[in-house]
DOFI-330153 format. One record per residue: residue number from 0; residue in one letter; x, y, z of N, C-alpha, C in turn. Coordinates in steps of 0.001 Angstrom, whole numbers. Each point is the difference from the previous one (the first is absolute). Layout:
+-----+--------+---------+---------+---------+---------+----------+---------+---------+---------+---------+
! num ! residu !  n.east ! n.north !    n.up ! ca.east ! ca.north !   ca.up !  c.east ! c.north !    c.up !
+-----+--------+---------+---------+---------+---------+----------+---------+---------+---------+---------+
! NUM !      A !       X !       Y !       Z !       X !        Y !       Z !       X !       Y !       Z !
...
+-----+--------+---------+---------+---------+---------+----------+---------+---------+---------+---------+
***
This chain:
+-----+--------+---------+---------+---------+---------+----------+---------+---------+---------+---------+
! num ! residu !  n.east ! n.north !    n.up ! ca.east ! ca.north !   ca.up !  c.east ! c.north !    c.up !
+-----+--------+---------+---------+---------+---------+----------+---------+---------+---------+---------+
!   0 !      X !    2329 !  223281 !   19351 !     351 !    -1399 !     214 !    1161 !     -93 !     978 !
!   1 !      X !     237 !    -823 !     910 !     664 !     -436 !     817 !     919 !   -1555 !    -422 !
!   2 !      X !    1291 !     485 !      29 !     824 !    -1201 !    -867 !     149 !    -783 !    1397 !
!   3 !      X !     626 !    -736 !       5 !     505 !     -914 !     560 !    1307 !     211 !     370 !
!   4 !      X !     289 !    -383 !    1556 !    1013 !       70 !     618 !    1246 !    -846 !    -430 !
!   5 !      X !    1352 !     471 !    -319 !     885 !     -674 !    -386 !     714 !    -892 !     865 !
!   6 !      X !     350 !   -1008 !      48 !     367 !     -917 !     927 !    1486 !     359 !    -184 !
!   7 !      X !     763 !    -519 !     694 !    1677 !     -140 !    -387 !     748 !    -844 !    -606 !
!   8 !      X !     601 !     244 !   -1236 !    -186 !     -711 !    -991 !    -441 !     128 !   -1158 !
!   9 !      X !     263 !    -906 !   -1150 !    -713 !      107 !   -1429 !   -1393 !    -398 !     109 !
!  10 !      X !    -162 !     306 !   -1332 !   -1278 !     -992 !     -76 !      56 !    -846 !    -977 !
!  11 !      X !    -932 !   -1161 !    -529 !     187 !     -985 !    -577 !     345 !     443 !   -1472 !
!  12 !      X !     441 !    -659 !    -725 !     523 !      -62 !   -1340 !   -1741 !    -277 !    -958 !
!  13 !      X !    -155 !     759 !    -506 !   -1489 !     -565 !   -1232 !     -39 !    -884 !    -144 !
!  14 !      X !    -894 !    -651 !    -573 !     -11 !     -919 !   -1338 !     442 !    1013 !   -1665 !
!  15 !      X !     903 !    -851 !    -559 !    -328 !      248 !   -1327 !   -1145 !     770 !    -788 !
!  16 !      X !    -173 !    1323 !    -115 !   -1002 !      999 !    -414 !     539 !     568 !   -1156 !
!  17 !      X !    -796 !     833 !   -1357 !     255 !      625 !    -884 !     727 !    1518 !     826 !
!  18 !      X !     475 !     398 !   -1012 !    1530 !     1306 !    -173 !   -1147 !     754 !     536 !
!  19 !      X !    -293 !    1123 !    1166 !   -1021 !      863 !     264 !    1130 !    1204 !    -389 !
!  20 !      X !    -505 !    1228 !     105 !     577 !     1680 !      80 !      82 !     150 !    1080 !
!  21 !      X !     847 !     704 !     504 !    -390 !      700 !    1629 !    -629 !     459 !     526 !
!  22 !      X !   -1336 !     275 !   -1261 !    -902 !      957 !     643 !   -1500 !   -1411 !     604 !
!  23 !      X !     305 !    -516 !   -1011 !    -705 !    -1610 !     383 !     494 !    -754 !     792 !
!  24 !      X !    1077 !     308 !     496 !     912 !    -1037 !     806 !    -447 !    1001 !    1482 !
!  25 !      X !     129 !    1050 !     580 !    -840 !      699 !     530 !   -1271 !      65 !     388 !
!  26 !      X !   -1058 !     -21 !    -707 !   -1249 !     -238 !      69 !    -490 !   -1960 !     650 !
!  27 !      X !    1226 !    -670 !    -613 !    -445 !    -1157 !     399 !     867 !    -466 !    1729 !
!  28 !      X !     782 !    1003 !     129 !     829 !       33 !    1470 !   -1120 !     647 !     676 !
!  29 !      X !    -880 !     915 !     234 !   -1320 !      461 !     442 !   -1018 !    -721 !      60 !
!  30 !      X !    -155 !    -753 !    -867 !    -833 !    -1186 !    -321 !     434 !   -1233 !    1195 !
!  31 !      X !    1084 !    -273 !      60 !     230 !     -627 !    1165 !      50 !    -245 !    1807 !
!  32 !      X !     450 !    1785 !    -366 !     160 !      502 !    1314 !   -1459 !      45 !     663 !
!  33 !      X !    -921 !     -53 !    -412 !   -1449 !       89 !     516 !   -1026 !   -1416 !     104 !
!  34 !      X !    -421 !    -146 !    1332 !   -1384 !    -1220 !    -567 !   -1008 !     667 !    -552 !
!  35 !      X !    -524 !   -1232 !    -728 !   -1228 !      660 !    -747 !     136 !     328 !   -1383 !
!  36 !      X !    -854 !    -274 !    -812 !    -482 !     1500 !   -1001 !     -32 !    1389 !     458 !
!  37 !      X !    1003 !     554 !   -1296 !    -237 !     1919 !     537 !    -302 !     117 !   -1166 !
!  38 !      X !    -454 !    1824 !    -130 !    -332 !      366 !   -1011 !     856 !     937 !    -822 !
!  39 !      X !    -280 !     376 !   -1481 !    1264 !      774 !    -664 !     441 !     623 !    1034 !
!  40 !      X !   -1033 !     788 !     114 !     498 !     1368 !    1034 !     960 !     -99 !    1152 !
!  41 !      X !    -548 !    -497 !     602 !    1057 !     -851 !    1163 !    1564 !     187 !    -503 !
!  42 !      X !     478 !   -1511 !   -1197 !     921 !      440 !    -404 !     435 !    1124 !    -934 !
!  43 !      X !    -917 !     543 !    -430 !     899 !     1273 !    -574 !     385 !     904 !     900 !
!  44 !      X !    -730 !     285 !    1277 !     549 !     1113 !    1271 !    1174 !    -361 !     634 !
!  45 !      X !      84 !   -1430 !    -189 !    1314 !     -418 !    1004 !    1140 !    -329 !    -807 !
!  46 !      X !    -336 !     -75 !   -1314 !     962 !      157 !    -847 !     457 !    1905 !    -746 !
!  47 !      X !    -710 !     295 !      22 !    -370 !     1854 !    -208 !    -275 !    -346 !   -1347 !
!  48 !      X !    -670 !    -511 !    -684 !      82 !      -27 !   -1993 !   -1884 !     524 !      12 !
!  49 !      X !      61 !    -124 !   -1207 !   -1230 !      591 !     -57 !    -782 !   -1404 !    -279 !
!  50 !      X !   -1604 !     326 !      66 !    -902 !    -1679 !     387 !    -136 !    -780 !   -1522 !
!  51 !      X !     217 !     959 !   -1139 !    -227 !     -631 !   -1070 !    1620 !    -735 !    -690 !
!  52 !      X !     838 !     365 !     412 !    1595 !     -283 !     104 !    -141 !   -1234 !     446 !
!  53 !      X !    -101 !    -200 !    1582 !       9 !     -850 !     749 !    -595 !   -1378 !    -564 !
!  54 !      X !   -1705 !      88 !    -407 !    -859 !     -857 !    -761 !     761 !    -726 !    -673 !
!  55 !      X !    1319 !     558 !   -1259 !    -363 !     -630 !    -708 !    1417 !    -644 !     567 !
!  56 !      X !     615 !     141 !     892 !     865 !    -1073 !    -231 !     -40 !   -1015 !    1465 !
!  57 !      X !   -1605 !     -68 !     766 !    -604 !     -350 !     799 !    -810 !   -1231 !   -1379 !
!  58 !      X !    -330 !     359 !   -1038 !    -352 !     -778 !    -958 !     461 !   -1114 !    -454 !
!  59 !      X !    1452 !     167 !    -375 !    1543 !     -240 !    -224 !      40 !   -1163 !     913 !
!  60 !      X !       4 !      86 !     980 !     371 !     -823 !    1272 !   -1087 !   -1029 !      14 !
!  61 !      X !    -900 !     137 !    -842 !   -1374 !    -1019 !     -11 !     237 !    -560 !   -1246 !
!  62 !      X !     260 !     421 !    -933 !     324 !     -636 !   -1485 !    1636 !    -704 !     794 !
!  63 !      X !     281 !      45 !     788 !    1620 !    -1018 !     261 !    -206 !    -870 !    1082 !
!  64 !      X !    -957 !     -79 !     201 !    -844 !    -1084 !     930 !     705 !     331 !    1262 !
!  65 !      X !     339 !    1355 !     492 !     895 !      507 !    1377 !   -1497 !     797 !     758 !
!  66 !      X !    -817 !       8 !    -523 !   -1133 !      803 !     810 !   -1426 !   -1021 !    -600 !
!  67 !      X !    -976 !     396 !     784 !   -1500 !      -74 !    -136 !    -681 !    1263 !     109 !
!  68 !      X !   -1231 !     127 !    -454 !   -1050 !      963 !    -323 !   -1298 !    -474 !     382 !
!  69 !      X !    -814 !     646 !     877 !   -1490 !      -35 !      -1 !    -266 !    1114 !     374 !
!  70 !      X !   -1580 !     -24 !     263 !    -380 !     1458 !      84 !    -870 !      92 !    1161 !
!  71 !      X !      80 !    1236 !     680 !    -771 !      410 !    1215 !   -1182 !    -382 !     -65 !
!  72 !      X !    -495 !     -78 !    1630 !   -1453 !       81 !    -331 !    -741 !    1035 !     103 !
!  73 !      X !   -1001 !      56 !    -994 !    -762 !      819 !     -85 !     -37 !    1299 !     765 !
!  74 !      X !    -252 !    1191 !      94 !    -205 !      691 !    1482 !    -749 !    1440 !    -738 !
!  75 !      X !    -737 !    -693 !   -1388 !   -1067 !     1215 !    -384 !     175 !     693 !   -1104 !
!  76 !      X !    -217 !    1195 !   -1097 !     -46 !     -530 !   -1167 !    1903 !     366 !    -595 !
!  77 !      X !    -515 !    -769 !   -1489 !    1231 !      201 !    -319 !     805 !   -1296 !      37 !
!  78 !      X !     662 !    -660 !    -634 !     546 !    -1463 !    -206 !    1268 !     110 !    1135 !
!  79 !      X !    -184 !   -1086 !     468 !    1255 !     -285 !    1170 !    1429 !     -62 !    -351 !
!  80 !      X !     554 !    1018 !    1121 !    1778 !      -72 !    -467 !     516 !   -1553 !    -114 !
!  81 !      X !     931 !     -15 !   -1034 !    1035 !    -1119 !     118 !    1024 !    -143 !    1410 !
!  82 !      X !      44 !   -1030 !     471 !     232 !     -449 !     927 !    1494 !    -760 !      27 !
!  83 !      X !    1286 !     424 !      65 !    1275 !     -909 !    -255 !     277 !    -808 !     855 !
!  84 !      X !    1023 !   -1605 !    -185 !     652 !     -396 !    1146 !     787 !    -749 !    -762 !
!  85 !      X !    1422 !     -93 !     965 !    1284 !     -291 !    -644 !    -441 !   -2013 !     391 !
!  86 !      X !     -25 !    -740 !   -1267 !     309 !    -1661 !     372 !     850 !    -681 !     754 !
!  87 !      X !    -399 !    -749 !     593 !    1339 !     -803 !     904 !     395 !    -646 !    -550 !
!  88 !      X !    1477 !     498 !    -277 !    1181 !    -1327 !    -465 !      88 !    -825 !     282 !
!  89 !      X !    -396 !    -404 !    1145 !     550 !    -1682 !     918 !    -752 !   -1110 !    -692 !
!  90 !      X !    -629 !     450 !   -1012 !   -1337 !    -1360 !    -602 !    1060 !    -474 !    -751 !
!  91 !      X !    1467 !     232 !    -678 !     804 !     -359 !    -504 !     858 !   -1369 !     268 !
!  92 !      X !    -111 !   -1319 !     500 !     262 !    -1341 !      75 !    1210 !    -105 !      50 !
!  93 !      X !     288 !     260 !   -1413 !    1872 !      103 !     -79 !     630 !     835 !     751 !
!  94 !      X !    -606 !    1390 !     808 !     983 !      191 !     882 !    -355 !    -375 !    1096 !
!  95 !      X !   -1129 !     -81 !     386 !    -189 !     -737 !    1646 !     915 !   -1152 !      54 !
!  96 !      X !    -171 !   -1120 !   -1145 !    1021 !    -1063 !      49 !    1683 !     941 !     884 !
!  97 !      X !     423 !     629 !   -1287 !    1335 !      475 !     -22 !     236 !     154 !    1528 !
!  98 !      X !    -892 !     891 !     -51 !    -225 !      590 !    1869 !     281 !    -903 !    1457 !
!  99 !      X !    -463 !   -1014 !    -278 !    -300 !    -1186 !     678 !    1116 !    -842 !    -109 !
! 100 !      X !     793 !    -153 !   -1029 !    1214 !     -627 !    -405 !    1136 !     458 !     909 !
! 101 !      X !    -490 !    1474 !    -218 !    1469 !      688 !     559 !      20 !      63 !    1636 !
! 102 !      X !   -1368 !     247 !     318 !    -100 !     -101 !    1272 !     363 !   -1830 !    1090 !
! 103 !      X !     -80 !    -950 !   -1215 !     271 !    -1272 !     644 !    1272 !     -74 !    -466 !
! 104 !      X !     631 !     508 !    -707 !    1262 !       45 !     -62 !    1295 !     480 !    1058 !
! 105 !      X !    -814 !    1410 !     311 !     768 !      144 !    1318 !     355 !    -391 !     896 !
! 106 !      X !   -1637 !    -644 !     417 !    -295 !     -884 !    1253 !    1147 !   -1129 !     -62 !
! 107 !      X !     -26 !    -501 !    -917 !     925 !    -1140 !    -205 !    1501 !    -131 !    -206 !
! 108 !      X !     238 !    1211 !    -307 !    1609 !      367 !    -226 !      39 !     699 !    2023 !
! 109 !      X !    -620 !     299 !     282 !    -115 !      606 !    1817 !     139 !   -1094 !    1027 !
! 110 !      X !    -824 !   -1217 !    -371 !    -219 !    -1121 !     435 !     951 !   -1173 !    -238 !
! 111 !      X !     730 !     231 !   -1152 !    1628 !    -1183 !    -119 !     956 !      41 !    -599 !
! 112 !      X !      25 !    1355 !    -221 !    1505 !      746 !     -80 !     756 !     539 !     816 !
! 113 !      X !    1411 !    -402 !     539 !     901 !      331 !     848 !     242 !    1204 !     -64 !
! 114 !      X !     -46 !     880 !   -1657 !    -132 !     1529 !     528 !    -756 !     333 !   -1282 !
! 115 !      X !   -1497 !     261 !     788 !    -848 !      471 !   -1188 !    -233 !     786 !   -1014 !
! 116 !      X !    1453 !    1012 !     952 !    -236 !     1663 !    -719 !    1076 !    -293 !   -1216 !
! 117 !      X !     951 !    -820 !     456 !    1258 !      135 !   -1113 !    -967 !   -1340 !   -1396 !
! 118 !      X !    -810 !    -668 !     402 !    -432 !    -1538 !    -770 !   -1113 !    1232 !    -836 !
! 119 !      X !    -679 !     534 !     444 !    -832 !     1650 !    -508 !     535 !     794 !    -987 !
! 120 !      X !    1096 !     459 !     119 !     828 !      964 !    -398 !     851 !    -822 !   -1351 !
! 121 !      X !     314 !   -1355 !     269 !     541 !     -318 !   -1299 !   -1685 !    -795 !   -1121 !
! 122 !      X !    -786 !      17 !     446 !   -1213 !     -645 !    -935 !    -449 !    1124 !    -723 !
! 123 !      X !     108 !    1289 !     684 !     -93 !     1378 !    -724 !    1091 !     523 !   -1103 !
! 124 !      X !    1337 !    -464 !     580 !     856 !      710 !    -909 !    -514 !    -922 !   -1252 !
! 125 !      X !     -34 !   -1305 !     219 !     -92 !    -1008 !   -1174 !    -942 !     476 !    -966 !
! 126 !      X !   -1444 !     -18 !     607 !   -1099 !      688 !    -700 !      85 !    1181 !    -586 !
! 127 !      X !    1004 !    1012 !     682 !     203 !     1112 !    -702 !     905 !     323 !   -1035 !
! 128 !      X !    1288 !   -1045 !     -53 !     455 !     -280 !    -985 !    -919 !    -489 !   -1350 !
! 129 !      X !   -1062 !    -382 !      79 !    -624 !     -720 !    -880 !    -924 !     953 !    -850 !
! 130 !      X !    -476 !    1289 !    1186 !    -572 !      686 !    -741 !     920 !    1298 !    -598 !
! 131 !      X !     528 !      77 !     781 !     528 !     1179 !    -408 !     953 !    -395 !   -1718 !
! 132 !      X !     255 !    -506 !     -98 !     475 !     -772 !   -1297 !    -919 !     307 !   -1114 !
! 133 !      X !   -1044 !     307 !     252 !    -843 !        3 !   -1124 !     -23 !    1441 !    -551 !
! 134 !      X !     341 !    1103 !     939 !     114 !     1834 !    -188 !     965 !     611 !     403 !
! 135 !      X !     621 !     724 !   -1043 !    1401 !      641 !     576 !    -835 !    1653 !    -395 !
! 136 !      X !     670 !     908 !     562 !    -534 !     1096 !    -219 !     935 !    1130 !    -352 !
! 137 !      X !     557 !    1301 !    -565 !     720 !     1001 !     540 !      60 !     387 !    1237 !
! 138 !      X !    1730 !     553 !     332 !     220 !       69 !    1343 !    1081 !    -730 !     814 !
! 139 !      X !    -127 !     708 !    1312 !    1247 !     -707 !     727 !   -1112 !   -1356 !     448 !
! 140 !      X !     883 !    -441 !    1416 !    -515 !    -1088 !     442 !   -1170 !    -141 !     672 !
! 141 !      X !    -156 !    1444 !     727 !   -1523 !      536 !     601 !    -709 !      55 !   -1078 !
! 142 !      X !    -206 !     383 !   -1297 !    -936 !       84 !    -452 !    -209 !    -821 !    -885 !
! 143 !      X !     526 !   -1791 !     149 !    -352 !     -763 !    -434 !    -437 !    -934 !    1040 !
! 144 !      X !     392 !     -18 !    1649 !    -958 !     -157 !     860 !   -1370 !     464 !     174 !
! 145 !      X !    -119 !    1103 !    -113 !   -1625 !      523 !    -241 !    -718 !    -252 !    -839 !
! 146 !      X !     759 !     -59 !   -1480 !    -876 !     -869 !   -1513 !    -461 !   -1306 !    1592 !
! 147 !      X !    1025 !    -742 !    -267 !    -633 !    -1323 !     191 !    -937 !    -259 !    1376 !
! 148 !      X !     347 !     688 !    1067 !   -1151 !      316 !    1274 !   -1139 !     357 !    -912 !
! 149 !      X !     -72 !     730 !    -839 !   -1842 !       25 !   -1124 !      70 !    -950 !    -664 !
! 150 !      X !     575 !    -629 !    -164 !    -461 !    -1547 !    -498 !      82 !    -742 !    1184 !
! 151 !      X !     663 !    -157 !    1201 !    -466 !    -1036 !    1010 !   -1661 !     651 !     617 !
! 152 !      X !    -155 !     761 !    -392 !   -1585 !      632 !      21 !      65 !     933 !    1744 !
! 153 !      X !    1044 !     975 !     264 !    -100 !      885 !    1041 !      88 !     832 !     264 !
! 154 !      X !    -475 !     816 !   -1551 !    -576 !     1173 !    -125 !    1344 !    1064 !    1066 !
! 155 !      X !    1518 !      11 !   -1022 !     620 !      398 !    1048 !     236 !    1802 !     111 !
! 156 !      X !     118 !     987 !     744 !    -130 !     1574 !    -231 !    1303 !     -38 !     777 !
! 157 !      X !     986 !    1272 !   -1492 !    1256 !      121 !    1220 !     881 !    1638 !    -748 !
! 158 !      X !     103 !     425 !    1031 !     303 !     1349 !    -662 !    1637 !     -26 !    -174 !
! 159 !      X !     771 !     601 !     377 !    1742 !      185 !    -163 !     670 !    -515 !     559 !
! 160 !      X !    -362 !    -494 !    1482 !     216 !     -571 !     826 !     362 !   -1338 !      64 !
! 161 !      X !     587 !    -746 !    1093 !     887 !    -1260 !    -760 !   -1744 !   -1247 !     814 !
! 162 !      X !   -1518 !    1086 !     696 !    -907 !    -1283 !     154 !    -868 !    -120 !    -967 !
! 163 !      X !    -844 !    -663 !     -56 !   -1022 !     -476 !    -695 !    -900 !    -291 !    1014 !
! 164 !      X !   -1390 !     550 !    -183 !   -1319 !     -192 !     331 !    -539 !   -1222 !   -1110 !
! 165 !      X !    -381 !   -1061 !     469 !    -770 !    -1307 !    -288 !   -1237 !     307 !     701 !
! 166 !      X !   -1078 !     192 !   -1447 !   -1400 !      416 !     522 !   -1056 !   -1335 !     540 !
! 167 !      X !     665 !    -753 !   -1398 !    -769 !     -936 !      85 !     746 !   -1346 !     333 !
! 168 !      X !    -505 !   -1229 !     500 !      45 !    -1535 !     138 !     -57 !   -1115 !    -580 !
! 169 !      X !     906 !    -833 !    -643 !   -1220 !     -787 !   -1018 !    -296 !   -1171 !     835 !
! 170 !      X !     808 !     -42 !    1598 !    -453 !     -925 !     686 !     -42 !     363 !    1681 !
! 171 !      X !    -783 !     998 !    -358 !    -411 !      316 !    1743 !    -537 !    -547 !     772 !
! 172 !      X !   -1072 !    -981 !    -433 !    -552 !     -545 !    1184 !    1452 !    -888 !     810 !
! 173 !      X !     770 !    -404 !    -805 !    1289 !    -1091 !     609 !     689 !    1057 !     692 !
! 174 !      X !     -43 !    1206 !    -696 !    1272 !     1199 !     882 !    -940 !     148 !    1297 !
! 175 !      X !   -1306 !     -40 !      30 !    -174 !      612 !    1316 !    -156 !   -1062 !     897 !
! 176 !      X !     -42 !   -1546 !     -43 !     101 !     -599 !     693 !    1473 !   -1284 !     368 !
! 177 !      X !     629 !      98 !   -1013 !    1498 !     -183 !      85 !    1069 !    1227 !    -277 !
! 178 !      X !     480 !    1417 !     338 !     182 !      563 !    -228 !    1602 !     -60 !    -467 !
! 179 !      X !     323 !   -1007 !    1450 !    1709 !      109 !      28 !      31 !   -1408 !   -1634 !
! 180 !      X !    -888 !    -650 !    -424 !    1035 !     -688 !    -980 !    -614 !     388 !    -817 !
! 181 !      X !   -1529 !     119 !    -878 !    -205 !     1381 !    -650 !     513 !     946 !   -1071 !
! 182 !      X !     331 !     917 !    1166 !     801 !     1114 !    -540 !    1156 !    -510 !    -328 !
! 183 !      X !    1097 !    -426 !     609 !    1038 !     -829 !    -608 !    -252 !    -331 !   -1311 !
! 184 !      X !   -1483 !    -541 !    -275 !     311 !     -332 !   -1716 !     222 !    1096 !    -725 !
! 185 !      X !   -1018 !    1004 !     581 !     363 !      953 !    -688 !    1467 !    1262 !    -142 !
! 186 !      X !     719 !    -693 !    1009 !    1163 !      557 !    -111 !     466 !    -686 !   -1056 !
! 187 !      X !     240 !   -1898 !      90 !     502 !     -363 !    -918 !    -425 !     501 !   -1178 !
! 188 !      X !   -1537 !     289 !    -553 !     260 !      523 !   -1374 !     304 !     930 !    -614 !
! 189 !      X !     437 !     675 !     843 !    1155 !     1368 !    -327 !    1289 !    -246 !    -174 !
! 190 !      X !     369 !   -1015 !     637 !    1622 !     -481 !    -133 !    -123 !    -928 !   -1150 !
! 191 !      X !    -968 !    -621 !    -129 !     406 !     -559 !   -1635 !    -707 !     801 !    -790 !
! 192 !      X !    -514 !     929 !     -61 !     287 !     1134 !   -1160 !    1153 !     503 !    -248 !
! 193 !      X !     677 !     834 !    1400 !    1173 !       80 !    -367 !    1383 !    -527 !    -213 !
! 194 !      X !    -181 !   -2011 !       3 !     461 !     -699 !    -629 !     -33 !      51 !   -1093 !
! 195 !      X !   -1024 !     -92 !    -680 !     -59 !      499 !   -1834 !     859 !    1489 !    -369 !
! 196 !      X !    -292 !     761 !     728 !     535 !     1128 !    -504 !    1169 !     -39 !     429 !
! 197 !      X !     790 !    -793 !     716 !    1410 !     -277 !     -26 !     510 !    1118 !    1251 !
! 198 !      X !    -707 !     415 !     645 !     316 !      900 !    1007 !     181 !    -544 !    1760 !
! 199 !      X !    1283 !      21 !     211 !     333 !     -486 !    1150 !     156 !     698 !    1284 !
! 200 !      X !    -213 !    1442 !    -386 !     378 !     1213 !    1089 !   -1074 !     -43 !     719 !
! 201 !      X !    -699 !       8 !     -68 !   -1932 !      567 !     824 !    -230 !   -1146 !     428 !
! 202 !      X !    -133 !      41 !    1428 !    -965 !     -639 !     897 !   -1631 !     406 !     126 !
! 203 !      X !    -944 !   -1061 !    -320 !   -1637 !      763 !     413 !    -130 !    -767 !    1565 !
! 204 !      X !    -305 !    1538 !     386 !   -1031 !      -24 !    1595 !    -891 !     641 !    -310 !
! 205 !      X !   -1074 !   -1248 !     367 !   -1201 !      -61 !     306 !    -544 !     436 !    1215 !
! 206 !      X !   -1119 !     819 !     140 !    -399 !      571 !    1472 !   -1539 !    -276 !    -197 !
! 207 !      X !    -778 !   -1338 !     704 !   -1442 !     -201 !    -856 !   -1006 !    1052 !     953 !
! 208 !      X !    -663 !     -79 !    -603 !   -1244 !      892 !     395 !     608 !    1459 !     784 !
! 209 !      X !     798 !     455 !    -586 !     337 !     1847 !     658 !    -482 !     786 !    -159 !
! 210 !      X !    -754 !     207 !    -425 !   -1206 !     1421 !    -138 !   -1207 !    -633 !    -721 !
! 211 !      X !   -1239 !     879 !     639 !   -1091 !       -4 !    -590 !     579 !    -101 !   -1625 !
! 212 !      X !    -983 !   -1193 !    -880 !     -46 !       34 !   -1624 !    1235 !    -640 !    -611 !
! 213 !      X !     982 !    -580 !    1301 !    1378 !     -326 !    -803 !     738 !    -578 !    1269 !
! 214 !      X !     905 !   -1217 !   -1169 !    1491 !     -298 !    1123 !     820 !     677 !    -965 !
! 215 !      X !    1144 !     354 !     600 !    1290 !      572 !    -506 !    1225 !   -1148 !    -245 !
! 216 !      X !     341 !     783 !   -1380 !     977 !    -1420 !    -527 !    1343 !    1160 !     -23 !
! 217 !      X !    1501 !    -198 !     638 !    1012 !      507 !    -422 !    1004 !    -649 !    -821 !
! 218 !      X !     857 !     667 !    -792 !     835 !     -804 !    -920 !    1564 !     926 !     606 !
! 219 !      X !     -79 !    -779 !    1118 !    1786 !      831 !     722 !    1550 !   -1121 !    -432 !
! 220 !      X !     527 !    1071 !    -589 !    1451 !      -76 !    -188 !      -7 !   -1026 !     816 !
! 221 !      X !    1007 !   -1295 !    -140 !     600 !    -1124 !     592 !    1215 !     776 !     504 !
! 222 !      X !      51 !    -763 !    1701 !    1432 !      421 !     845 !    1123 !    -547 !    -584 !
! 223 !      X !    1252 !     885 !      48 !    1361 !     -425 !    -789 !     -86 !   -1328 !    1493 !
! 224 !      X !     891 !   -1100 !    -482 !     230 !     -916 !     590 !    1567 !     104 !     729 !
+-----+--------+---------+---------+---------+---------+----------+---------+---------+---------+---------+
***
């Protein structure tokens, strides 16, 4: 199987899906990366697991309404392989709405705001004050920014280092066509996270779309004044 080329940048945020394993969470990232129906086999080679492994949590993904099943045609004796394909999320209403919201939102904060990025940047902190309120976690201040980046839904990966990889979007179509006010929100909702957590030292820079699969979020020390 041949995945799909990564653009620069995240990719979109899900819909709301049941708790998968990694090994299902895997199988259904393969499931995506391809048009079409494939078959076990397919993904078990490109995953390396074995075909009866694979099945059943290719099964899994059909009992969670994240895949479909039919079966080959015919091609002589012997009953036809099962046939997988990962469902399209976008049939989901409530987020196309969301989607669409955010994207006329931009437009409109771009279109009659004297400075869009700073009118951006505080509608985020606000919003992020709001959520972040709801989860405190163990930890310094980074690692109650990252709790709450998995609850603003952006899937965030970050090793020792003072960046963060943001995999995912929960409003990309607006980031990729308003970028400069946008992302700003999403700066702001890092600064009102770390409004809740009472932390005044860390500045977040945002860098959108920097590598294939991710923008990079930093949390740098504030300059002595």
């Amino acid at each position: 199987m041949n995945n799909k080329a990564h653009a620069k940048g995240p990719a979109p945020t899900p819909t709301a899906a049941p708790a998968l394993s990694a090994a299902q969470q895997a199988a259904l990232e393969q499931l995506r990366g391809v048009s079409g129906p494939v078959r076990v086999v397919d993904v078990a080679t490109a995953l390396g697991l074995h075909a009866n492994t694979v099945r059943e949590h290719l099964d899994a993904l059909v009992d969670a309404g994240l895949a479909q099943r039919t079966r080959a045609e015919s091609s002589g004796r012997g009953r036809p392989a099962w046939l997988y394909e990962a469902v399209v999320a976008d049939a989901d209403a409530t987020l196309r709405a969301y989607a669409g919201m955010a994207v006329a939102l931009a437009g409109h904060l771009k279109a009659t705001s004297d400075d869009p990025a700073a009118a951006a940047r505080e509608l985020g902190r606000t919003w992020g004050r709001d959520i972040a309120k709801k989860r405190t976690v163990q930890g310094d201040s980074r690692a109650q920014v990252i709790a709450h980046l998995t609850d603003f839904g952006f899937a965030p990966q970050s090793d020792d280092t003072a960046t963060i990889a943001l995999t995912r979007c929960p409003l990309l179509d607006a980031a990729r066509q308003y970028p400069d006010v946008t992302c700003q929100i999403h700066v702001g909702l890092v600064q009102g996270s770390l409004d809740v957590v009472g932390d005044t030292n860390l500045n977040p820079v945002l860098t959108p779309f920097a590598k294939p699969g991710c923008c990079l979020l930093r949390l740098d020390e504030q300059a002595d004044e």
